[in-house]
N, C-alpha and C positions, 0 to 999 in steps of 0.2 A: 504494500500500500504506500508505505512512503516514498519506494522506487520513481512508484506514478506520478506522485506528486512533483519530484523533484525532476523526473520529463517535461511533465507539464509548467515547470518554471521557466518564464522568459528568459535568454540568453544576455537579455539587454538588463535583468532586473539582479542577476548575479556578478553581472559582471560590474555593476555599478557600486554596489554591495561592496564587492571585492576592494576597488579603488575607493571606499571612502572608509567605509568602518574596517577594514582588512589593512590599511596603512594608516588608518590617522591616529594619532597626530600624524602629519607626515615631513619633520624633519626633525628624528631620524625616524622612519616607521616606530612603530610601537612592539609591532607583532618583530622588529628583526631585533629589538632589543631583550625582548623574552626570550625569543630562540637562543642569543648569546649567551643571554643568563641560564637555562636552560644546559647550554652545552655545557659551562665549566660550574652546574651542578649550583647556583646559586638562587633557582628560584625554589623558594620556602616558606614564602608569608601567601595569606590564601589568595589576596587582591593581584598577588601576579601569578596565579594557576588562573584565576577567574579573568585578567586582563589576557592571558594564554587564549584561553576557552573564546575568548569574545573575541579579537581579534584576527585567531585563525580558523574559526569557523567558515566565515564564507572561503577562504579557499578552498577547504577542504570540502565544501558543497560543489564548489567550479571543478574538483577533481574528479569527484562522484559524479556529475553531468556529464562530464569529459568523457570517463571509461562508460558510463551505459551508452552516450551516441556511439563509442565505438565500436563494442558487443551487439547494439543495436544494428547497424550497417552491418557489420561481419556474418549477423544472423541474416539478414534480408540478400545479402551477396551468394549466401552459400543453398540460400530458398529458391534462386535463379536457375544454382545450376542444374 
């Protein structure tokens, strides 16, 4: 069910998503400075798992859209033959 749903989301409305709440603030991103902190193991207090959570959500919905149009086409390509 949620699969459908996130088909059914406009391309134009996640990608928007992505560039504003997915980078902002945007100088330096927000989401590349959790990841930093993240790599050398310094995120700890809950407002930076939840600034994590919120900032890299919509990409990880633009990835999830990403892979089903792929699977999607590969399934419709292989219906042809």
């Amino acid at each position: 069910m949620i699969l459908k749903y996130i088909r059914d989301l406009s391309w134009g409305v996640v990608i928007i998503v992505c560039l504003t709440l997915g980078l902002a603030p945007f100088n330096p991103p927000h989401l590349v400075e959790k990841l930093i902190m993240l790599s050398n193991a310094e995120l700890q207090a809950p407002l930076d798992w939840f600034d994590l959570l919120l900032h890299g959500s919509p990409w990880v919905l633009l990835i999830v859209k990403v892979v089903l149009l792929l699977l999607d086409r590969s399934k419709s390509s292989q219906g042809k033959q």
